[in-house]
Steps between C-alpha positions, in 0.01 A plus 500: 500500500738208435817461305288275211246813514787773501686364249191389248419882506862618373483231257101682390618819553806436281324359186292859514793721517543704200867718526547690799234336721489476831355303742477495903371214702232605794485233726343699744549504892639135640265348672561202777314178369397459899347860455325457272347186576394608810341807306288251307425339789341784715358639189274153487409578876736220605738502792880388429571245809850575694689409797256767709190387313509091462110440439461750210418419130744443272896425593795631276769261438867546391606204222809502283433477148660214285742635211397421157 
């Protein structure tokens, strides 16, 4: 979940509030973006290439994202 996500359900959940409401945000277990890319990956019966495994299918790169 990101910040824009997090914060457009408090704004949601705070328009449905009536008194004494509460409400908790789940974000559930953190997950690695790698992780779960890989996950995808196998789950298409794809190999993730690596430093042991150079002539596999599909390569995961690192890349900086821009602000803005």
């Amino acid at each position: 979940m990101t910040i824009k996500e997090a914060s457009e359900l408090v704004k949601k959940s705070s328009v449905r509030a009536k008194g004494g409401d509460l409400f908790l945000l789940d974000i559930g277990e953190l997950a690695l973006i790698k992780d779960l890319s890989c996950k995808v990956i196998s789950l298409r019966g794809l190999k993730v290439k690596d430093a042991n495994n150079p002539n596999i299918d599909l390569e995961i790169v690192k890349t900086v994202s821009r602000a803005g």
